[in-house]
Structures are given as C-alpha cells and as structure tokens.
PyMOL Python script that loads the backbone (N, CA, C, O; Angstrom):
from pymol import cmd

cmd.read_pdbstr("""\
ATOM      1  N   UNK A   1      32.464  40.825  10.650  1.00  0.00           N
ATOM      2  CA  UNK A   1      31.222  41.465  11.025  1.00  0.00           C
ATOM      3  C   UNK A   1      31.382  42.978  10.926  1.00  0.00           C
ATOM      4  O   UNK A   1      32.186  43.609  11.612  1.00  0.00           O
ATOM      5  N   UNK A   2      30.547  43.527  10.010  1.00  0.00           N
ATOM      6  CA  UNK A   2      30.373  45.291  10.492  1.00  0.00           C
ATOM      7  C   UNK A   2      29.584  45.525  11.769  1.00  0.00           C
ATOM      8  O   UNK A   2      29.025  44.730  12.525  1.00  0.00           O
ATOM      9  N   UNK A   3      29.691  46.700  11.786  1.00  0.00           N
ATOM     10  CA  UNK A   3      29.133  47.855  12.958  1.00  0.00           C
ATOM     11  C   UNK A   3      27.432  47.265  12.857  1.00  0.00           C
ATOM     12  O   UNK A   3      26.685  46.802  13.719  1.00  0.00           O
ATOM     13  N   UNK A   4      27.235  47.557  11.242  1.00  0.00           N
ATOM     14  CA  UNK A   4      25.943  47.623  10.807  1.00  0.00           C
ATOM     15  C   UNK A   4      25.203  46.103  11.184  1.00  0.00           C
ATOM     16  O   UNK A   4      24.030  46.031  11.551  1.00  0.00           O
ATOM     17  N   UNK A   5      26.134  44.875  11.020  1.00  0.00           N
ATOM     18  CA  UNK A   5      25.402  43.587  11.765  1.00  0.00           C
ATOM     19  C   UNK A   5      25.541  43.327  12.862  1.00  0.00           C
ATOM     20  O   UNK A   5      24.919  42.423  13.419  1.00  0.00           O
ATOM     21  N   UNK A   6      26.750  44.374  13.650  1.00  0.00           N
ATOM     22  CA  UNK A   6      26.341  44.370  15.463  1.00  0.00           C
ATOM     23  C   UNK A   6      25.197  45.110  15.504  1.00  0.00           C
ATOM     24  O   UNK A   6      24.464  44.721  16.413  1.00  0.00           O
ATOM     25  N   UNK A   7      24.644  46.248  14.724  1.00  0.00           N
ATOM     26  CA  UNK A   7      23.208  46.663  15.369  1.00  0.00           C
ATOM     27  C   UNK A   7      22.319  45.965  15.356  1.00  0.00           C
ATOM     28  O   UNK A   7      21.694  45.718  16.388  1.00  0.00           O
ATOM     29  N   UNK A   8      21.967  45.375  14.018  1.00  0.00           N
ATOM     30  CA  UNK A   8      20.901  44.370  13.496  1.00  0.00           C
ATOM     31  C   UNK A   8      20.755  43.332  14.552  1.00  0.00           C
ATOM     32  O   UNK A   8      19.730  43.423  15.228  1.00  0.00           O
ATOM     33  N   UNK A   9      21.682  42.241  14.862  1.00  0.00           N
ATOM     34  CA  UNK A   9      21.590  41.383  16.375  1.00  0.00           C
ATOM     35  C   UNK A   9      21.185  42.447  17.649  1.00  0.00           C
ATOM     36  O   UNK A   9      20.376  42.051  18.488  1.00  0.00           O
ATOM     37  N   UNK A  10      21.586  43.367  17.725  1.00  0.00           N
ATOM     38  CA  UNK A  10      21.848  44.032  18.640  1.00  0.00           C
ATOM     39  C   UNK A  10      19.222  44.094  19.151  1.00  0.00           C
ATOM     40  O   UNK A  10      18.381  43.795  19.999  1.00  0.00           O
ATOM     41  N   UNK A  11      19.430  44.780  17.629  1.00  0.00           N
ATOM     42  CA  UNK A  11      17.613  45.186  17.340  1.00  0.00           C
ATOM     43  C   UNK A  11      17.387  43.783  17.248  1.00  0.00           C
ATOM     44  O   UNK A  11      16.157  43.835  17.251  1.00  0.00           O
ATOM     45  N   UNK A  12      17.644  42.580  17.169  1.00  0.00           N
ATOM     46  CA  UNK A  12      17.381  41.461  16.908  1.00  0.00           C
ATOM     47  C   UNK A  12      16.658  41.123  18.036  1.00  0.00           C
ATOM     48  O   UNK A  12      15.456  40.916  18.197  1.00  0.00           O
ATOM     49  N   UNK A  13      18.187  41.092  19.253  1.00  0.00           N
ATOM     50  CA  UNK A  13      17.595  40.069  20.660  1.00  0.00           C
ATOM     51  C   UNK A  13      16.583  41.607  21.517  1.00  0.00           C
ATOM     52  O   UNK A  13      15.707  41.353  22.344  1.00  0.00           O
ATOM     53  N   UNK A  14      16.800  42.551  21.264  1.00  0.00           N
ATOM     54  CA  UNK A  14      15.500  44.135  21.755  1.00  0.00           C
ATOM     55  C   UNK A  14      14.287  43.335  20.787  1.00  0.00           C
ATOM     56  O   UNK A  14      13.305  43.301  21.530  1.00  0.00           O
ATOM     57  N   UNK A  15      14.037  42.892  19.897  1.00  0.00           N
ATOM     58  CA  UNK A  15      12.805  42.671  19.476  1.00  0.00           C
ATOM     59  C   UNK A  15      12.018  41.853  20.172  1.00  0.00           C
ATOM     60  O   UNK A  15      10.877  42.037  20.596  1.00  0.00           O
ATOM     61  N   UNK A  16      13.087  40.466  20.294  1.00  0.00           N
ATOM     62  CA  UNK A  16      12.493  39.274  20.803  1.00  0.00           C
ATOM     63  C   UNK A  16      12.643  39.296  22.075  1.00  0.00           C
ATOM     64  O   UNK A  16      12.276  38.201  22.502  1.00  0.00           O
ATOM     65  N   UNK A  17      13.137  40.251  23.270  1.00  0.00           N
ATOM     66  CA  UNK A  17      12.935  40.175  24.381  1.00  0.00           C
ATOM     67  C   UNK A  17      11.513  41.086  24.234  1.00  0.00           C
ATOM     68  O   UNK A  17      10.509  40.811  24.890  1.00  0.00           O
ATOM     69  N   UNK A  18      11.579  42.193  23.293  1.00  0.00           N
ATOM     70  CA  UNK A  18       9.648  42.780  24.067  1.00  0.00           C
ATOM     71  C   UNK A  18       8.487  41.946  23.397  1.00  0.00           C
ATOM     72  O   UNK A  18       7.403  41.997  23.979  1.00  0.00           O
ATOM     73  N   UNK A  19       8.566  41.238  22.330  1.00  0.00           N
ATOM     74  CA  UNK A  19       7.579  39.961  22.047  1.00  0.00           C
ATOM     75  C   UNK A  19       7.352  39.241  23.236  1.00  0.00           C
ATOM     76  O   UNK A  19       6.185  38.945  23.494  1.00  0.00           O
ATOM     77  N   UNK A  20       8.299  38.885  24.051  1.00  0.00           N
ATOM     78  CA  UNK A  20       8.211  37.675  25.042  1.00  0.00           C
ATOM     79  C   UNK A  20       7.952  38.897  26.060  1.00  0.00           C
ATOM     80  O   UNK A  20       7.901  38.296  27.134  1.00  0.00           O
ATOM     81  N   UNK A  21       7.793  40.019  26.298  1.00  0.00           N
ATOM     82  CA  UNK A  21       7.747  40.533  27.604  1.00  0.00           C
ATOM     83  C   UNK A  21       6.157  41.148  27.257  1.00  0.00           C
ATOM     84  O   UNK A  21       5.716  41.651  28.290  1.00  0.00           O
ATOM     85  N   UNK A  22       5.310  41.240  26.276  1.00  0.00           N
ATOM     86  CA  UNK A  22       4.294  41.420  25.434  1.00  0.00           C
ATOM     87  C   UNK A  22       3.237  40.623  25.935  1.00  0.00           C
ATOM     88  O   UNK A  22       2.212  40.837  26.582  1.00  0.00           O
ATOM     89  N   UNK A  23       4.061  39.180  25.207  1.00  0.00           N
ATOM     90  CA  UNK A  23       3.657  38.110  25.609  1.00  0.00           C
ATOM     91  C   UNK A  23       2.891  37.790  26.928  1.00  0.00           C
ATOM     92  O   UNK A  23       1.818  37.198  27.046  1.00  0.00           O
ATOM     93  N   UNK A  24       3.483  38.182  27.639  1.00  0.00           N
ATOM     94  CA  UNK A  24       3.155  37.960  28.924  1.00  0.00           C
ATOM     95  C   UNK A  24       4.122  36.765  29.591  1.00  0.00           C
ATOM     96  O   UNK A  24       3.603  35.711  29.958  1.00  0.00           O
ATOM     97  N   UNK A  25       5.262  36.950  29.698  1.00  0.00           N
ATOM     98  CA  UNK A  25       5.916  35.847  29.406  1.00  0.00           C
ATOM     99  C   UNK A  25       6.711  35.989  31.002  1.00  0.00           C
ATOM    100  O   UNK A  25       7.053  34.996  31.644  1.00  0.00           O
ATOM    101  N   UNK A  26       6.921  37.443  31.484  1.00  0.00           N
ATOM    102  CA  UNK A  26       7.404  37.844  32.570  1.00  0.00           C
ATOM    103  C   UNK A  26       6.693  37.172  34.012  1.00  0.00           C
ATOM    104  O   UNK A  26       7.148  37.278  35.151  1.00  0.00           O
ATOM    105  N   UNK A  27       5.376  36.415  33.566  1.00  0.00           N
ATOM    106  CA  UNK A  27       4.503  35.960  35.098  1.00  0.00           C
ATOM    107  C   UNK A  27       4.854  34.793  35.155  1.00  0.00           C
ATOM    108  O   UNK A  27       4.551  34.075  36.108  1.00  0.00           O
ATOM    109  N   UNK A  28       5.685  34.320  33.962  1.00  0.00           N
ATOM    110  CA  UNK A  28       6.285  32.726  34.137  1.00  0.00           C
ATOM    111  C   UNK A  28       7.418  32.632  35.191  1.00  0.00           C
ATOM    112  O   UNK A  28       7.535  31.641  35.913  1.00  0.00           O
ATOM    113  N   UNK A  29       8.169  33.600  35.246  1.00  0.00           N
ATOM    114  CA  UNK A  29       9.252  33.697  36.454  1.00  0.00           C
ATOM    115  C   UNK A  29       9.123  33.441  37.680  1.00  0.00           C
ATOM    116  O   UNK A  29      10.057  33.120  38.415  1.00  0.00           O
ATOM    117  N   UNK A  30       7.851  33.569  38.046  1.00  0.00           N
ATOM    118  CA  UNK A  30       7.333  33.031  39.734  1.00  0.00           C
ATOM    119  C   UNK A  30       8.165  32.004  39.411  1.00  0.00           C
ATOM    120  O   UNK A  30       9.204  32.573  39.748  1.00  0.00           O
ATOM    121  N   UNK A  31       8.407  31.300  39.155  1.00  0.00           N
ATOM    122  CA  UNK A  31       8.849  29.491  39.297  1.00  0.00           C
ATOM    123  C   UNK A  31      10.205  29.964  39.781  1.00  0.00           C
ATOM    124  O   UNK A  31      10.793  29.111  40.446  1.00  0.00           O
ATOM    125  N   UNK A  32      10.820  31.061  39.621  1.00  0.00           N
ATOM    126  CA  UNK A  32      11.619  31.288  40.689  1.00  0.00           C
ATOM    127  C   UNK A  32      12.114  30.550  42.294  1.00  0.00           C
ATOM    128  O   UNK A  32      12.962  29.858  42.857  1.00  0.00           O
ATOM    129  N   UNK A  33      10.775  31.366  42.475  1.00  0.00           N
ATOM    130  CA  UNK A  33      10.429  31.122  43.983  1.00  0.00           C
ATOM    131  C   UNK A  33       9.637  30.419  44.734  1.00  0.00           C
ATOM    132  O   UNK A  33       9.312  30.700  45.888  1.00  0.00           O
ATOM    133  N   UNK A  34       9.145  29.051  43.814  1.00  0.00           N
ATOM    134  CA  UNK A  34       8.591  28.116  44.430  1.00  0.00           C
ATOM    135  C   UNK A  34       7.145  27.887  43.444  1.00  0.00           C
ATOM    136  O   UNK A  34       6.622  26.788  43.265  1.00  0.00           O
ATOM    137  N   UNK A  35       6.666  29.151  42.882  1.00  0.00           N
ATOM    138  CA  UNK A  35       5.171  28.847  42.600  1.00  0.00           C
ATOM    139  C   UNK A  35       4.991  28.616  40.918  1.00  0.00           C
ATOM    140  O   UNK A  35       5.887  28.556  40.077  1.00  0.00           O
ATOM    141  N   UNK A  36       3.631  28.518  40.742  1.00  0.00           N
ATOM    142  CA  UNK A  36       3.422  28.533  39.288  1.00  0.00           C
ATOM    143  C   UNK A  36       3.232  29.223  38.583  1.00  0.00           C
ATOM    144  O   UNK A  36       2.080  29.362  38.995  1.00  0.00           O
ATOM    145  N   UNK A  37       3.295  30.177  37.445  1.00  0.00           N
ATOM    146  CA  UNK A  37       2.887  31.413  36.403  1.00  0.00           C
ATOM    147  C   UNK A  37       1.765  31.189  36.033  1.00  0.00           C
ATOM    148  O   UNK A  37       1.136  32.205  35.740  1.00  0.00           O
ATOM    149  N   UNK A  38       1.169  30.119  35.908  1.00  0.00           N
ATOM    150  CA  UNK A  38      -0.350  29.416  35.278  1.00  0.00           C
ATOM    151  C   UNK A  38      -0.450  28.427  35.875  1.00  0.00           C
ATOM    152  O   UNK A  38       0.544  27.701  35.883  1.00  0.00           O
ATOM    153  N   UNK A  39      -1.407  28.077  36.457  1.00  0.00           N
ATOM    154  CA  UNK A  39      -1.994  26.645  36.750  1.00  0.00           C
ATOM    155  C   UNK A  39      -2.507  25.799  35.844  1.00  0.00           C
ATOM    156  O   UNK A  39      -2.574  24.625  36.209  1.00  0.00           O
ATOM    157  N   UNK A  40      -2.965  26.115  34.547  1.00  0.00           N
ATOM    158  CA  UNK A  40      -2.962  25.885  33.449  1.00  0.00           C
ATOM    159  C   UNK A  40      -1.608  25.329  32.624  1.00  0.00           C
ATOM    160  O   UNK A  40      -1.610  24.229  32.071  1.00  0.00           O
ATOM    161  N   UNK A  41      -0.528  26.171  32.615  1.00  0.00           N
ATOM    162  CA  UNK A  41       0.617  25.732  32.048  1.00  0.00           C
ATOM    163  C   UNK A  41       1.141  24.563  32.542  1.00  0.00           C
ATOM    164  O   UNK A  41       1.692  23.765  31.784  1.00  0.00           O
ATOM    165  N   UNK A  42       1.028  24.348  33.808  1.00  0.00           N
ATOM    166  CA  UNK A  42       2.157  22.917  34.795  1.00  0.00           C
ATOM    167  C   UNK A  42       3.451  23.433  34.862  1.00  0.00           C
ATOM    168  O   UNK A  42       3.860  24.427  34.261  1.00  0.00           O
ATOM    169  N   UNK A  43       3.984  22.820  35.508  1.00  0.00           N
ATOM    170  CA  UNK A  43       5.443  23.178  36.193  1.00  0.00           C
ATOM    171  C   UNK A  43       6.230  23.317  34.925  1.00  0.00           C
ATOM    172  O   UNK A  43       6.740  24.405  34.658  1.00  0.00           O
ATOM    173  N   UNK A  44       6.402  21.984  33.890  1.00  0.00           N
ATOM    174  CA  UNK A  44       7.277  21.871  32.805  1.00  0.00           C
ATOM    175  C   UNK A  44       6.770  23.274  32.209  1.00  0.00           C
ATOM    176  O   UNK A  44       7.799  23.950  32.210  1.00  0.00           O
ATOM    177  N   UNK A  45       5.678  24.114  31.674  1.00  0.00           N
ATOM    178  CA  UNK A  45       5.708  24.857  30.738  1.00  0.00           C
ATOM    179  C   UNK A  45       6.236  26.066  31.135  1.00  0.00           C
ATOM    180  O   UNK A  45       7.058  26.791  30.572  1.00  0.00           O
ATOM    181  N   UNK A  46       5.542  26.206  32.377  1.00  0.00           N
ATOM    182  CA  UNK A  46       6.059  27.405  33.089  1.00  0.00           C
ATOM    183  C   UNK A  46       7.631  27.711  33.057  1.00  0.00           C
ATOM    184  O   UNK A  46       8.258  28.671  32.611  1.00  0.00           O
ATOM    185  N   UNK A  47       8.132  26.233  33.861  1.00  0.00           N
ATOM    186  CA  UNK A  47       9.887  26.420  33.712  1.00  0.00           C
ATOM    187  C   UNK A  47      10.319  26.835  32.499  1.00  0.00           C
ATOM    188  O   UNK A  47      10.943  27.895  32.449  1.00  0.00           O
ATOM    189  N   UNK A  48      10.109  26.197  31.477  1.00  0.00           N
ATOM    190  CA  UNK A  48      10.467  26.554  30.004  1.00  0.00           C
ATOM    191  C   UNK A  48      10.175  27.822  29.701  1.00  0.00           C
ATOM    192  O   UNK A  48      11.002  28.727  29.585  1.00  0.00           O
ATOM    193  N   UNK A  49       8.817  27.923  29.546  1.00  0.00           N
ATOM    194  CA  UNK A  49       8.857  29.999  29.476  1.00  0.00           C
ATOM    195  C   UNK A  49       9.832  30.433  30.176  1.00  0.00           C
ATOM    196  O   UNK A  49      10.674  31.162  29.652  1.00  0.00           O
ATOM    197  N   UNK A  50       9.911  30.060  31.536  1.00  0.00           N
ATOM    198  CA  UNK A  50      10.323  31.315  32.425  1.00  0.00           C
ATOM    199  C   UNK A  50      12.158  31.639  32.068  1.00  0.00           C
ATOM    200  O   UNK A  50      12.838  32.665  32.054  1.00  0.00           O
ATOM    201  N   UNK A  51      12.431  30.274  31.829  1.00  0.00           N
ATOM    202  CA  UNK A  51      13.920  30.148  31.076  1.00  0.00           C
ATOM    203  C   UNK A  51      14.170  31.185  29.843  1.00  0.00           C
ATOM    204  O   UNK A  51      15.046  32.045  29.751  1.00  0.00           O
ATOM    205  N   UNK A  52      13.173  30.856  28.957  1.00  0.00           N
ATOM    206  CA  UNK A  52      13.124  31.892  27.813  1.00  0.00           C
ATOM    207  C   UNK A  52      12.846  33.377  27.919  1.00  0.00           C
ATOM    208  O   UNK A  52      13.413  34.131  27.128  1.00  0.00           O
ATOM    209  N   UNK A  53      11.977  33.880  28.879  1.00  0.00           N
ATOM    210  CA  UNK A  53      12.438  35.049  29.041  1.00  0.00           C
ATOM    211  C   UNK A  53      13.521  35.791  30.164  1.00  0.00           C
ATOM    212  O   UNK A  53      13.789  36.983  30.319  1.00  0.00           O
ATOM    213  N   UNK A  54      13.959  34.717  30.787  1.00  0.00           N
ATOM    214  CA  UNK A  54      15.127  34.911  31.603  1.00  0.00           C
ATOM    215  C   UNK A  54      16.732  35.171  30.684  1.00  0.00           C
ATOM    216  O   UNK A  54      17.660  35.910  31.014  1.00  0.00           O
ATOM    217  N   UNK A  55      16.652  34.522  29.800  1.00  0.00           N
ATOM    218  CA  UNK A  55      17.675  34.385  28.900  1.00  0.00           C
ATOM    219  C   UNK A  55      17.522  35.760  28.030  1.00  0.00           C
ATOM    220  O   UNK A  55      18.323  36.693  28.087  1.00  0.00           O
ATOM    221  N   UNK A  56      16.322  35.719  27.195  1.00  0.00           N
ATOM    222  CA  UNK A  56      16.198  36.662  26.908  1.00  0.00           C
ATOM    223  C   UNK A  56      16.717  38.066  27.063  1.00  0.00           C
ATOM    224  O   UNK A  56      17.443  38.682  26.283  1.00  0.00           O
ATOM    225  N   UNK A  57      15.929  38.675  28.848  1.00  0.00           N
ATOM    226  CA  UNK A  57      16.231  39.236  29.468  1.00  0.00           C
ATOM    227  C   UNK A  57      17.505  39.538  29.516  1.00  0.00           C
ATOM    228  O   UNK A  57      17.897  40.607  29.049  1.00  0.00           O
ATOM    229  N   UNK A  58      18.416  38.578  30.129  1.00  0.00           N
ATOM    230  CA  UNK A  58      19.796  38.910  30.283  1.00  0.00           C
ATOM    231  C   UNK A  58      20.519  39.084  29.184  1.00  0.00           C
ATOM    232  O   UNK A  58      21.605  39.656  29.274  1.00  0.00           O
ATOM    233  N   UNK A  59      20.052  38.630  27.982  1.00  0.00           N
ATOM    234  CA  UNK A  59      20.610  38.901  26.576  1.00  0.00           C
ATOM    235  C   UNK A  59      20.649  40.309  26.095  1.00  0.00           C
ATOM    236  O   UNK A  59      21.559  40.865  25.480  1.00  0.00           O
ATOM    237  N   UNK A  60      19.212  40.910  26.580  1.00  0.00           N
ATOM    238  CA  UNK A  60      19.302  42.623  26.087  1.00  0.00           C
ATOM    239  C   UNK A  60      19.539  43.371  27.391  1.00  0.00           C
ATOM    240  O   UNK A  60      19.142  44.531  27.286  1.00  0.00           O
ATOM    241  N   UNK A  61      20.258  42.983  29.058  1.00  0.00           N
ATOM    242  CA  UNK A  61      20.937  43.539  29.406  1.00  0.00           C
ATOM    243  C   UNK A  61      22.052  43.675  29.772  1.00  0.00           C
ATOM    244  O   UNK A  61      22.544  44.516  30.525  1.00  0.00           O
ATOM    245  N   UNK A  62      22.607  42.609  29.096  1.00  0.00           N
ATOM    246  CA  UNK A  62      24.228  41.848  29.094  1.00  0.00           C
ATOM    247  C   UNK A  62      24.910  42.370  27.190  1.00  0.00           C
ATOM    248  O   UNK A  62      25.763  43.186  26.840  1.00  0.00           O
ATOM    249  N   UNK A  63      24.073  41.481  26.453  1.00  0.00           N
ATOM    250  CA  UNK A  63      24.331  41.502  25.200  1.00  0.00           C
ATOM    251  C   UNK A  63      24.392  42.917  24.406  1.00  0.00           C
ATOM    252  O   UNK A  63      25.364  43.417  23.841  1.00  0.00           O
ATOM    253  N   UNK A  64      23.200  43.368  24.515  1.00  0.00           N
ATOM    254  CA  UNK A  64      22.673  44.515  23.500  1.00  0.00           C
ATOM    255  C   UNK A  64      23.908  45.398  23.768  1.00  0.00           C
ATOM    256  O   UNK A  64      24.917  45.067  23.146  1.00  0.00           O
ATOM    257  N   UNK A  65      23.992  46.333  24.484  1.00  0.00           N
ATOM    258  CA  UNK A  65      25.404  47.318  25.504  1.00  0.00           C
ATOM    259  C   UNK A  65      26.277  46.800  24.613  1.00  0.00           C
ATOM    260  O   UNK A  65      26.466  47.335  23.521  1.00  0.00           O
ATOM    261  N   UNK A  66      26.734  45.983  24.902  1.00  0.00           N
ATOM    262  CA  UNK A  66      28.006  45.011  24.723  1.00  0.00           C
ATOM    263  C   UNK A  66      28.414  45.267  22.566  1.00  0.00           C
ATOM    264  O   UNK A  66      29.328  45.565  21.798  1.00  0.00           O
ATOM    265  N   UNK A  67      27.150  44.924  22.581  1.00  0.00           N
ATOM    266  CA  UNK A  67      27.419  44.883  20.598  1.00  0.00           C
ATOM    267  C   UNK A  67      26.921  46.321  20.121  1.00  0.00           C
ATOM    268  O   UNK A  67      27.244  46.882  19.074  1.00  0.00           O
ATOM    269  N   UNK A  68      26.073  46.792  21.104  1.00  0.00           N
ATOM    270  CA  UNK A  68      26.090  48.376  20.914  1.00  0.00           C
ATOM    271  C   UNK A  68      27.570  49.220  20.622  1.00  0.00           C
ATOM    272  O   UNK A  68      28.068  49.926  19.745  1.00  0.00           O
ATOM    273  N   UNK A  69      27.955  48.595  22.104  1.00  0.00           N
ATOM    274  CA  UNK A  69      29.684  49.374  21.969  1.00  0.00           C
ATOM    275  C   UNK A  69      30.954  48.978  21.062  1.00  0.00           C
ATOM    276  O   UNK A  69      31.984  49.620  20.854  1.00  0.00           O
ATOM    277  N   UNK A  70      30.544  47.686  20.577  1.00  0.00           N
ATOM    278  CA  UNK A  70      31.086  47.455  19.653  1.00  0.00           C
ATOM    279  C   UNK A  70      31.187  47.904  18.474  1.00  0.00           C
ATOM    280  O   UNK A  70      32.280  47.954  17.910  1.00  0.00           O
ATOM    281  N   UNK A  71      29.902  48.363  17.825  1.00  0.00           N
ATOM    282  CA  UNK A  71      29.656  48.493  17.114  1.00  0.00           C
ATOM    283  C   UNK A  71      30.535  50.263  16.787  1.00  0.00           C
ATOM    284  O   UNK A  71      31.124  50.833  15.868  1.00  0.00           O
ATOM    285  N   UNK A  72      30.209  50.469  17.891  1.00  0.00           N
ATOM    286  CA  UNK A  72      30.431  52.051  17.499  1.00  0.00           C
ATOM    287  C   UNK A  72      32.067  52.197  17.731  1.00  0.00           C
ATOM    288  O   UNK A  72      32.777  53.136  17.372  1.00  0.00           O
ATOM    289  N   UNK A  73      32.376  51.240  18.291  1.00  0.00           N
ATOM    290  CA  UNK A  73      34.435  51.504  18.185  1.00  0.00           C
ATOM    291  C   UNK A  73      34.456  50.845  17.109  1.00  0.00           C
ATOM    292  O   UNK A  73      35.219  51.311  16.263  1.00  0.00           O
ATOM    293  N   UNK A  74      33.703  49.607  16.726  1.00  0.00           N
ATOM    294  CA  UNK A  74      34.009  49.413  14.928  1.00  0.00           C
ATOM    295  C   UNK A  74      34.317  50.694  13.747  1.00  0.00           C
ATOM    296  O   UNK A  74      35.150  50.834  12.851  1.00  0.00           O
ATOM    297  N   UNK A  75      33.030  51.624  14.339  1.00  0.00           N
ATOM    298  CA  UNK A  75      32.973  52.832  13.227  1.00  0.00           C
ATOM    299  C   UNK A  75      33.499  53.463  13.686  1.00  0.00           C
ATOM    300  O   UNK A  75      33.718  54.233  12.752  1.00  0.00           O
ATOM    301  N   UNK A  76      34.226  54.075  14.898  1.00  0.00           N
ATOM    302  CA  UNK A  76      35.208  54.771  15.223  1.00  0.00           C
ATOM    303  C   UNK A  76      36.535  54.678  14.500  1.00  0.00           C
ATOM    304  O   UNK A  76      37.232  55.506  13.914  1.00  0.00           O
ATOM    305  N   UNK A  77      36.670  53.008  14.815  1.00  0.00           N
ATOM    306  CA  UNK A  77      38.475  52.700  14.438  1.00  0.00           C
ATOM    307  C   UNK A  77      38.168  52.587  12.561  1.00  0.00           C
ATOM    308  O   UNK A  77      39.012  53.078  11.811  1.00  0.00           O
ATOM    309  N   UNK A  78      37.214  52.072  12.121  1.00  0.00           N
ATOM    310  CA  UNK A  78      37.240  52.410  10.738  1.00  0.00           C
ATOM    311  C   UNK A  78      36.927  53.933  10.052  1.00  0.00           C
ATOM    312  O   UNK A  78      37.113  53.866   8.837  1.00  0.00           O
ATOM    313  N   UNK A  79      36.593  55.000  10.399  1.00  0.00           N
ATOM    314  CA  UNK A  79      36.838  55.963   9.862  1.00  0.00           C
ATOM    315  C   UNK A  79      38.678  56.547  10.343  1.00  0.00           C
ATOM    316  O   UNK A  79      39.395  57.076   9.493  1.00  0.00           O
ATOM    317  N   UNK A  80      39.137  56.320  11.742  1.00  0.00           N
ATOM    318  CA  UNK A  80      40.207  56.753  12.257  1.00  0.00           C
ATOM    319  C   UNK A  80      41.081  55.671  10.739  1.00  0.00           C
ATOM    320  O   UNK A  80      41.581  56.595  10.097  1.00  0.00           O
ATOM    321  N   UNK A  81      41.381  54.622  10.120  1.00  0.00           N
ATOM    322  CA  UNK A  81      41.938  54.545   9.529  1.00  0.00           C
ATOM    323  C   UNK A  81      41.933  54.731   8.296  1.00  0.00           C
ATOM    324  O   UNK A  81      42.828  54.402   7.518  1.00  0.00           O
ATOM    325  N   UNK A  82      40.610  55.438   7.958  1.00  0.00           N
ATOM    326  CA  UNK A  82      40.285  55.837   6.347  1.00  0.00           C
ATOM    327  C   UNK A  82      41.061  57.119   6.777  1.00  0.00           C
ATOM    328  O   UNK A  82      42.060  57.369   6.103  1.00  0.00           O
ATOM    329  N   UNK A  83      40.669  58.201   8.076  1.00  0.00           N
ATOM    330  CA  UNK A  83      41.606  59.398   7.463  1.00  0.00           C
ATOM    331  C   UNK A  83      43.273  59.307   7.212  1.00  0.00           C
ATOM    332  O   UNK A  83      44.034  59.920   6.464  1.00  0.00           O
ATOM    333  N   UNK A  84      43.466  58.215   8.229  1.00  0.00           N
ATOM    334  CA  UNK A  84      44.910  57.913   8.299  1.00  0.00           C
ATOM    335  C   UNK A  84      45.516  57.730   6.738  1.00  0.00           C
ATOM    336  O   UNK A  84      46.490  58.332   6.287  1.00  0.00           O
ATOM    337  N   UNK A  85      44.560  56.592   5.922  1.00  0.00           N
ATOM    338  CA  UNK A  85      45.057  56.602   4.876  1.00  0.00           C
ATOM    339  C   UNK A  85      45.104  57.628   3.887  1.00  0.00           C
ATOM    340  O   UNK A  85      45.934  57.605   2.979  1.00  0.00           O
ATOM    341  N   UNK A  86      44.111  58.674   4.043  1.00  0.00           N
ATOM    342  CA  UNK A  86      43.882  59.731   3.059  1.00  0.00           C
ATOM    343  C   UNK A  86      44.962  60.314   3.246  1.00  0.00           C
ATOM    344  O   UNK A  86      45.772  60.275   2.320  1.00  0.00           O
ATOM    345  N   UNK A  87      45.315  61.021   4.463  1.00  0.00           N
ATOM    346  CA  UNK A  87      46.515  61.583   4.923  1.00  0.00           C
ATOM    347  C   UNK A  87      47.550  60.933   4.576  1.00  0.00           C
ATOM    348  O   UNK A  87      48.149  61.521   3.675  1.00  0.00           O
ATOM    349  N   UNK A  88      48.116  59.799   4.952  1.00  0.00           N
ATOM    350  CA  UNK A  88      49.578  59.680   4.164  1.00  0.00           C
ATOM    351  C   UNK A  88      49.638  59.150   2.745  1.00  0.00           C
ATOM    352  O   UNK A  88      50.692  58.715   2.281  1.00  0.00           O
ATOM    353  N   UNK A  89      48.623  59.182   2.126  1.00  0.00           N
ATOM    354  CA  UNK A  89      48.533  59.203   0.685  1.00  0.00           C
ATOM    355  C   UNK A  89      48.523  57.659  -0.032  1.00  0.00           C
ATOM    356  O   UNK A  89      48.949  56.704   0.617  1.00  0.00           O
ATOM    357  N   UNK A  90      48.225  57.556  -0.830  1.00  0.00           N
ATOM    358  CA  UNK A  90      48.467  55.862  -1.235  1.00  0.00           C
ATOM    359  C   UNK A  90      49.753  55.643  -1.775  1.00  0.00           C
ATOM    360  O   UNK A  90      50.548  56.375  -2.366  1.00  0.00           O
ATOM    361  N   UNK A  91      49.772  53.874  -1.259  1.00  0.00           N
ATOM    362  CA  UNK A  91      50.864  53.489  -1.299  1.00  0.00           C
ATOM    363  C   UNK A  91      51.059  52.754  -2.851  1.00  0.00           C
ATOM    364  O   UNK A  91      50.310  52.179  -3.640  1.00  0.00           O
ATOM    365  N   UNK A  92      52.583  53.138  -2.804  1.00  0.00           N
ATOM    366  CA  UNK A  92      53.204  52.395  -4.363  1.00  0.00           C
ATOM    367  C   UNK A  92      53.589  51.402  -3.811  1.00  0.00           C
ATOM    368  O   UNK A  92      54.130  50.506  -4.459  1.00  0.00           O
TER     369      UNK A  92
END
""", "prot")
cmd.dss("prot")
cmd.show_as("cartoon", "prot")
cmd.util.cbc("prot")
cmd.orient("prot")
C-alpha cells in the first residue's frame, strides 16, 4: 500500500460517514436508549441504520487519524531512504 491509498480510504470512509450523517442517519441512534428514530422505520430499521452510522462514525474517528498517520510516516520513511540512497551512491 502507498501513502497515496492510505489517503484515498482514508477520503473514502470521511465521504461515507457525511452521506450517512446528511442523510439524516444520526436520529437513528436514539435506539440507543430505549426509543425509536422513526416510527415509520420499526425497531429492525432503525437498529440497522443506527449500526451503520455508529460504525461509520467510529471508523472516521478511530480509522481516518490512524491511516492519516500512516500515511505520512510512509512518505516520511520513503523520502528518508531515497536521500539515504542518493548519498551513499549506488551500489555495484
């Protein structure tokens, strides 16, 4: 994996958590605490949303950071060994 496809996931799960937070997807979470997000939806739909943007959620504030920082000690430690190599010159 490059730097460049930890960002892409990274903008991946940031996209699809503000679609679902857009959505309106955040009033499904009452089911938390006993109640319903829609009376319309029923218990099953609600739970299911509320799962999906729960996951979500914790994906771009667990995940994103995480492959963010990756990403950038990726391009850290790969330029630190391009100068390394320039500097001691190529090998025979």
């Amino acid at each position: 994996m490059s730097a460049r496809d930890l960002l892409q996931r990274a903008l991946g799960v940031s996209v699809l958590f503000l679609l679902a937070h857009l959505a309106g997807l955040r009033e499904f979470t009452s089911v938390l605490n006993g109640t319903v997000g829609s009376v319309a939806a029923g218990w099953k739909l609600s739970g299911f949303l509320a799962l999906i943007y729960l996951l979500l959620y914790l994906a771009s504030v667990i995940l994103v950071p995480v492959l963010v920082l990756a990403a950038l000690i990726l391009m850290v430690w790969q330029r630190c060994v391009r100068k390394e190599e320039n500097f001691s010159g190529p090998r025979t």
